[in-house]
MARLUMZA-715483 format. One record per residue (C-alpha): x negated, y negated, z negated. Coordinates in steps of 0.05 Angstrom, whole numbers, padded with zeros to 5 digits, always signed. Layout:
XYZ...
***
This chain:
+00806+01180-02124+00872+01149-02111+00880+01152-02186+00828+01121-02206+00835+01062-02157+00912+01051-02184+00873+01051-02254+00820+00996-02234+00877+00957-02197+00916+00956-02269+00862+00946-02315+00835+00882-02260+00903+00849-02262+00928+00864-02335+00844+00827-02355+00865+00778-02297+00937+00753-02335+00905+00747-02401+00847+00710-02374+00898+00668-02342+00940+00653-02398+00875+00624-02436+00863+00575-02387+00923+00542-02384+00896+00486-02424+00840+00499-02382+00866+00481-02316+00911+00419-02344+00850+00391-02367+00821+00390-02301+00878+00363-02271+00885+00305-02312+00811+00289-02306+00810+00298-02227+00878+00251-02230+00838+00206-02284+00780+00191-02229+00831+00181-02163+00865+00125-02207+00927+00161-02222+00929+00168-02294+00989+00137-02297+01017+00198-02266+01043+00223-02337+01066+00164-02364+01144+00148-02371+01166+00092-02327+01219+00047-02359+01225-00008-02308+01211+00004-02241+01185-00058-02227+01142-00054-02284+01063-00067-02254+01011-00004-02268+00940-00034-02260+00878+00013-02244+00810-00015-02253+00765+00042-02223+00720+00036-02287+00700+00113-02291+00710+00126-02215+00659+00072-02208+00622+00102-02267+00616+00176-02241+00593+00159-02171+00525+00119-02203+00511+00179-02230+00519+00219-02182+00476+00172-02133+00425+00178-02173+00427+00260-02176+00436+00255-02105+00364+00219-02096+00338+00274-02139+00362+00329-02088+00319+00398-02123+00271+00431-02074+00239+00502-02097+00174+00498-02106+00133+00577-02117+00057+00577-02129+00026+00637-02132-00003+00680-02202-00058+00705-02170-00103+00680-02098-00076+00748-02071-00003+00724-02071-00017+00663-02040+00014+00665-01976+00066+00707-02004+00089+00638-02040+00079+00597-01989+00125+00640-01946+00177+00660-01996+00176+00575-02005+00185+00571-01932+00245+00626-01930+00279+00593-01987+00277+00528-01955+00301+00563-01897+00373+00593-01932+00381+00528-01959+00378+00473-01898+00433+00538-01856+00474+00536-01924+00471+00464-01926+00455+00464-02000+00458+00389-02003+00533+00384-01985+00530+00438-02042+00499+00401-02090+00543+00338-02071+00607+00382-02093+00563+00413-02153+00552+00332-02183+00623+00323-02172+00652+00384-02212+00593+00364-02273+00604+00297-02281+00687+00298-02277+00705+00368-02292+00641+00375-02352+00613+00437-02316+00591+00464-02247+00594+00533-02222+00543+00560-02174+00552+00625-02148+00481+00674-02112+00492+00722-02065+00472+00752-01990+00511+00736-01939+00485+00780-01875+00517+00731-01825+00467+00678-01842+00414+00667-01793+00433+00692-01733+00456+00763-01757+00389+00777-01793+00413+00751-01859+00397+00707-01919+00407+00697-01993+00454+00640-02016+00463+00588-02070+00538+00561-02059+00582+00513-02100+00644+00556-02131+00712+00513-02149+00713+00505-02226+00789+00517-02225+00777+00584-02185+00740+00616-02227+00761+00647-02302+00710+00673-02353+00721+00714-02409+00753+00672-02467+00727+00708-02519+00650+00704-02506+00609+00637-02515+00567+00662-02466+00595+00681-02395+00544+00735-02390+00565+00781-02447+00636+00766-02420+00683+00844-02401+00687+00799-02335+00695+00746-02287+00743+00736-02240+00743+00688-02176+00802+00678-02136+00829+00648-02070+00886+00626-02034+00889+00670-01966+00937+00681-01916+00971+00749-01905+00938+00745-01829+00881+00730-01850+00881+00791-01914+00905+00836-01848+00853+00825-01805+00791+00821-01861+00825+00889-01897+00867+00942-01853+00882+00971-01914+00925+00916-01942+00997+00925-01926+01022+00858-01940+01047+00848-02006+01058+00791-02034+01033+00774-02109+01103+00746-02133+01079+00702-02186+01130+00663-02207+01118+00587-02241+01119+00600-02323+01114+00523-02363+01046+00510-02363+01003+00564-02341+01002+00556-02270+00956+00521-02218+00970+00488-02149+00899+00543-02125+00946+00585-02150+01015+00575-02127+01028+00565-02058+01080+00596-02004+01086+00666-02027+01120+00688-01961+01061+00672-01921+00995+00672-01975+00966+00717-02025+00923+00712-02080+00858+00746-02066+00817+00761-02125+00737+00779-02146+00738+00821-02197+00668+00824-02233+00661+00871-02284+00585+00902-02316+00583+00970-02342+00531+00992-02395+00478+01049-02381+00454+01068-02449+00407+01126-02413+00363+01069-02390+00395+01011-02433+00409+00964-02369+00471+00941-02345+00503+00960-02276+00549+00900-02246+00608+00918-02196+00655+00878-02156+00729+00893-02129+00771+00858-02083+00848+00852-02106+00915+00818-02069+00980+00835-02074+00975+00887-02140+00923+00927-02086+00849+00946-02083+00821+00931-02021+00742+00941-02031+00706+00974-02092+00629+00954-02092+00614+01037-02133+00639+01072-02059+00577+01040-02028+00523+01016-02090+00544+01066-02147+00482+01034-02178+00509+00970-02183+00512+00913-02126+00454+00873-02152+00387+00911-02180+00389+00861-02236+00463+00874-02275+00473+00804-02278+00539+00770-02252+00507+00729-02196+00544+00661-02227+00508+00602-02265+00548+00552-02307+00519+00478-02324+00550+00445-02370+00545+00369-02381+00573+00367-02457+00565+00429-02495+00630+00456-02515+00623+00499-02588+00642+00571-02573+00659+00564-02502+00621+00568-02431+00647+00507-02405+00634+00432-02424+00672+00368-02421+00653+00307-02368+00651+00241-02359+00724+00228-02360+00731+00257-02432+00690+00216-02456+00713+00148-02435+00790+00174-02410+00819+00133-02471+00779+00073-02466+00806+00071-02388+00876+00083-02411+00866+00022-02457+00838-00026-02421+00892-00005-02358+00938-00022-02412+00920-00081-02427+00911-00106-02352+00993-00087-02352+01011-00129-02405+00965-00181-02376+01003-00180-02306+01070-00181-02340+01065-00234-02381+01031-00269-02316+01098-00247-02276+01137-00271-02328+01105-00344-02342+01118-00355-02264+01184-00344-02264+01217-00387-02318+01295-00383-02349+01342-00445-02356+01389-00451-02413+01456-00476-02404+01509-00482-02450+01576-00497-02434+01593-00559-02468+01532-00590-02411+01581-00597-02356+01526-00569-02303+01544-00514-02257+01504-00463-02256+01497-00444-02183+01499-00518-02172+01433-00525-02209+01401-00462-02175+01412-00499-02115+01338-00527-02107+01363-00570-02034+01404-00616-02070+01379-00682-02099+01439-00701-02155+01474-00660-02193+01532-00680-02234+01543-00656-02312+01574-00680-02383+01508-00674-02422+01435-00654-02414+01427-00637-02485+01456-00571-02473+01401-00557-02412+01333-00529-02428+01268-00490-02395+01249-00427-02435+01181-00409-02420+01139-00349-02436+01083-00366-02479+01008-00341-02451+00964-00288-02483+00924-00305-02537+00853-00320-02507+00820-00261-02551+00865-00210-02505+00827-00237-02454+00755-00219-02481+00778-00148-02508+00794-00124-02444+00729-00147-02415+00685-00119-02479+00728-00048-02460+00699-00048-02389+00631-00070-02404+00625-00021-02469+00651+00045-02416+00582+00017-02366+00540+00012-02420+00550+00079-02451+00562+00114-02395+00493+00083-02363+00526+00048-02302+00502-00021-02324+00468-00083-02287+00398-00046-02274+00418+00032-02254+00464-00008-02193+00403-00043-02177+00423-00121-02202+00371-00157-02232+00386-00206-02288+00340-00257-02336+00305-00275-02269+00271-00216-02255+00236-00206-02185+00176-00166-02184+00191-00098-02161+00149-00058-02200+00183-00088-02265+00257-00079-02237+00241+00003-02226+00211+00005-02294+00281-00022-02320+00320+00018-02270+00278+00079-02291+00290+00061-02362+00372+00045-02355+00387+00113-02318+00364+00155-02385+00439+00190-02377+00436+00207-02306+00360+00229-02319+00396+00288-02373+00447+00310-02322+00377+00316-02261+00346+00365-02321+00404+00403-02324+00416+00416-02256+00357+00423-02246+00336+00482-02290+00408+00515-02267+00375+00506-02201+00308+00542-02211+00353+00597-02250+00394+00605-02182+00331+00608-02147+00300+00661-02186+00368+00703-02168+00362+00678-02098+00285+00717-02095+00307+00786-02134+00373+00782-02078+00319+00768-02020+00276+00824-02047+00335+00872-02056+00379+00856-01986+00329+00838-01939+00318+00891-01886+00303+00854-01819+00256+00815-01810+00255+00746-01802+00197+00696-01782+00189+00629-01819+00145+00561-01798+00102+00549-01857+00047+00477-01856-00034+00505-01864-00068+00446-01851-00026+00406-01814-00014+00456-01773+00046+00493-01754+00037+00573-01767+00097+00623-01756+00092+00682-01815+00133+00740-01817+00186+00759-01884+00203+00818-01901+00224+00836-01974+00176+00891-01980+00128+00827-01983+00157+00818-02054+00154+00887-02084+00114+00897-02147+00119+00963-02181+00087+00978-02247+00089+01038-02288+00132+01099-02267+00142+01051-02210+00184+01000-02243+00198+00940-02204+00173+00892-02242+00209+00817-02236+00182+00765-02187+00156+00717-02239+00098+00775-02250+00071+00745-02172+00098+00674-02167+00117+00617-02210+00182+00577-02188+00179+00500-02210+00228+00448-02185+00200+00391-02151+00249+00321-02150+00230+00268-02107+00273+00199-02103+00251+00132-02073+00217+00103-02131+00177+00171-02141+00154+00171-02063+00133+00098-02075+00096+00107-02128+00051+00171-02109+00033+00140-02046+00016+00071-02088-00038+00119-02136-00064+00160-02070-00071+00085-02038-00110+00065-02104-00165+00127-02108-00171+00116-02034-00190+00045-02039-00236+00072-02106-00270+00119-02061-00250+00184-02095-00210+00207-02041-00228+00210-01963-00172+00185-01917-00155+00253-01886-00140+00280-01969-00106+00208-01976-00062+00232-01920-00052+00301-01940-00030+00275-02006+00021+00220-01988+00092+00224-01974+00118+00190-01902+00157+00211-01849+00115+00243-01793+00047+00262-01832+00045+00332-01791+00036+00296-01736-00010+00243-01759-00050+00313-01780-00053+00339-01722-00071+00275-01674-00131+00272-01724-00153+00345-01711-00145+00325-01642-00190+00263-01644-00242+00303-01685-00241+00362-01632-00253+00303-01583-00315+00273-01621-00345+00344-01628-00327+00368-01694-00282+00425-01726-00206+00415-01744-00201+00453-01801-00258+00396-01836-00195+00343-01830-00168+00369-01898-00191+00400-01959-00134+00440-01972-00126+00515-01954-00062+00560-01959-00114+00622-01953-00186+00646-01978-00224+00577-01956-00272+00590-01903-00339+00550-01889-00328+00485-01868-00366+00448-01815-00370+00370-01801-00363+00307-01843-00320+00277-01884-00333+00213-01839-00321+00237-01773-00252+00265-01795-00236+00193-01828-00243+00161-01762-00196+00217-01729-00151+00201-01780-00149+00120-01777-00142+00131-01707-00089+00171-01707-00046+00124-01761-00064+00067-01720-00023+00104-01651+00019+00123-01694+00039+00050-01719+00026+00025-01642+00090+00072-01617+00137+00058-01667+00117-00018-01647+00135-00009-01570+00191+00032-01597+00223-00019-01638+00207-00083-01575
***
């Protein structure tokens, strides 16, 4: 055994230098972009003078954080419907338990970092796995953001999945290595800093820090054709964990490397993409440029030279002398102002048309920052153009968003394989508030010579994006066949999107119990088999007005 774990620790590091050495060019790149949108591109540039003035118009900064807004407001939320009536509550509570990993994960300070790493770096990493911490110690499936310049994929593949491996690594102390792994007995890495093919994740103080490294490698089976995934844990030229002691089948039942990459550009032949900042880095550089030249012409037009010659008769120091009124000399032919001529007017105009032309390609014009222009006012016609000017940010939502429902599908088949306690989850039926147990032999479907067959056999997984202007106008059309007749108020209700509807459900149940009739005739909708219904669609109208109308009444008092 000891053997073979020298042999794995070889083979991980020898795969781990090479892989390094690719991405050199790799991790400058992302360097110079993340220096590119602080402002400090000027960071490579040689100064002459050290005076000399280095302008930075926050043109892409500016650029990349529109975009990202937008993605923000179109935060994706998992949405599973069910194949068959017989899985029905089975989607509604898987819904519920993915909701559930996400808000204790805090997905949306995920997704925050995610936007970032797309949009400036050209790609985003997100990594799926079970953590059984989460939840109070009964544990919970995960969809986390992973540093694009800690992670290294196989150079040679286009696609990181066919890749010999992947390797993610971290920064750790040697306290902290001690006291996660007794095994490790402090060594240090000793890399050494070689011209270009280091990192700053990379190199820190090697008397006190390590490099800890995930090493993620898949192994064919070609008795049953599928491939078996394994992970190792690496610092200091040591193994410290090996995934086959505990899961010699592999450590996820579906052979996959539990990583998803989005790219924002395509790159030919490569994994990764390119961002925002390699598109419009030159036109930046330019225009910051020409803002230099600019200020020191303007420096040097306020700050005029006199020519003297000697045959004037002034003194020099006399005629710095700005207190004195007379000043004595032979000849005032031999004194003259030298001043710097201005910049042609046209410099002028460039530098704007370079500014303007980065917001209009890049989609951060007038109407995606919300301005109006041409005298615009009605609402309805300043979303339309809003909706039609964000037509970049609305590519980068699809992305994400399919590499969302892709992580959420490995978030399911990780629930299904992992999950051994129990867990309860609050799902809506009605209005009302119903607490289901989840347990992943909920989501076990076997088929012939009792295969497990994949999730998407039960449930469908769809991703749901709702931003202001969306909200508005659903609950505008609901408003609409309300006032048409074709819906009653309680499915008018059901169907809208507003802060507090549970509870405007249920104080309409209430008021219906109070006139006599059923609660479950409020709303049309049923999570299981519908069962008779008994009252009128009238009766539960008025339970309904009534409650919107004490609803409205408190946040009245509450705002006097």
């Amino acid at each position: 055994m000891e053997k073979t774990t020298s042999a794995l620790a070889q083979t991980a590091y020898a795969l781990f230098e090479e892989f390094r050495c690719a991405y050199a060019g790799e991790w400058q790149r992302l360097n110079a972009a993340e220096r590119m949108y602080c402002g400090d591109h000027w960071h490579d540039v040689p100064q002459r003078d050290p005076d000399e003035p280095r302008p930075t118009t926050p043109i892409i900064q500016s650029t990349v954080e529109n975009i990202a807004a937008d993605m923000m407001d179109s935060l994706p939320e998992a949405i599973i419907t069910p194949e068959t009536p017989q899985d029905n509550k089975v989607a509604r509570v898987l819904e519920a338990v993915i909701r559930q990993n996400h808000d204790a994960a805090c997905y949306e300070r995920e997704y925050r970092a995610l936007v970032h790493d797309l949009l400036v770096g050209g790609y985003a990493v997100q990594e799926v796995g079970y953590d059984p911490a989460l939840n109070g110690g009964l544990g919970g499936a995960f969809i986390r953001h992973t540093d694009n310049r800690s992670i290294l994929f196989d150079p040679l593949c286009t696609d990181f999945a066919d890749g010999r491996a992947v390797f993610k690594f971290a920064t750790r102390t040697i306290e902290w290595l001690r006291a996660h792994f007794p095994n490790y007995n402090g060594a240090q890495d000793g890399y050494k800093r070689q011209e270009g093919l280091e990192d700053e994740l990379i190199l820190k103080d090697s008397s006190k820090t390590a490099l800890l490294i995930e090493y993620w490698w898949r192994e064919y089976d070609a008795a049953t054709g599928r491939y078996k995934v394994h992970m190792a844990q690496l610092a200091g030229g040591q193994l410290l964990s090996d995934s086959r002691r505990t899961k010699p089948e592999g450590y996820f039942a579906h052979g996959m490397y539990p990583f998803l990459v989005t790219p924002l550009y395509t790159r030919k032949g490569s994994p990764l993409g390119y961002g925002i900042v390699d598109m419009f880095a030159d036109q930046q550089k330019y225009a910051d440029k020409l803002d230099q030249i600019m200020l020191k012409n303007a420096l040097m037009a306020s700050h005029n030279k006199l020519l003297i010659t000697e045959a004037s008769g002034f003194d020099p120091s006399d005629l710095r002398d700005w207190a004195k009124d007379v000043h004595v000399g032979e000849s005032l032919n031999g004194v003259s102002w030298f001043s710097t001529p201005p910049l042609p007017a046209y410099i002028m105009q460039y530098i704007n048309n370079i500014r303007n032309s980065i917001k209009e390609e890049s989609g951060a014009n007038d109407f995606s920052r919300g301005g109006a222009a041409g005298g615009i006012t009605a609402a309805s016609a300043i979303a339309a153009l809003q909706e039609m000017s964000s037509k970049r940010s609305r590519m980068a939502i699809r992305q994400m968003h399919e590499s969302y429902r892709d992580a959420v599908r490995m978030e399911i088949e990780v629930e299904r394989e992992f999950n051994i306690l129990p867990r309860y989850v609050t799902i809506s039926v009605n209005g009302e508030q119903r607490q289901e147990w989840f347990d992943g032999r909920m989501l076990e479907r076997s088929g012939s010579n009792n295969a497990q067959l994949p999730i998407e056999f039960a449930i469908s997984i769809k991703v749901q994006k709702e931003n202001r202007w969306s909200v508005l106008s659903q609950n505008e059309l609901v408003l609409q066949m309300l006032n048409l007749g074709v819906l009653q108020p309680a499915q008018a209700v059901e169907l809208m999107h507003f802060d507090g509807k549970e509870q405007v459900l249920q104080s309409a149940r209430q008021q219906a119990q109070q006139q006599g009739d059923q609660p479950e005739a409020a709303a049309p909708f049923e999570v299981d088999a519908p069962g008779p219904q008994a009252g009128s669609p009238e009766q539960s109208a008025t339970g309904v007005k009534h409650a919107i109308r004490k609803r409205s009444a408190q946040k009245q008092r509450r705002k006097k």
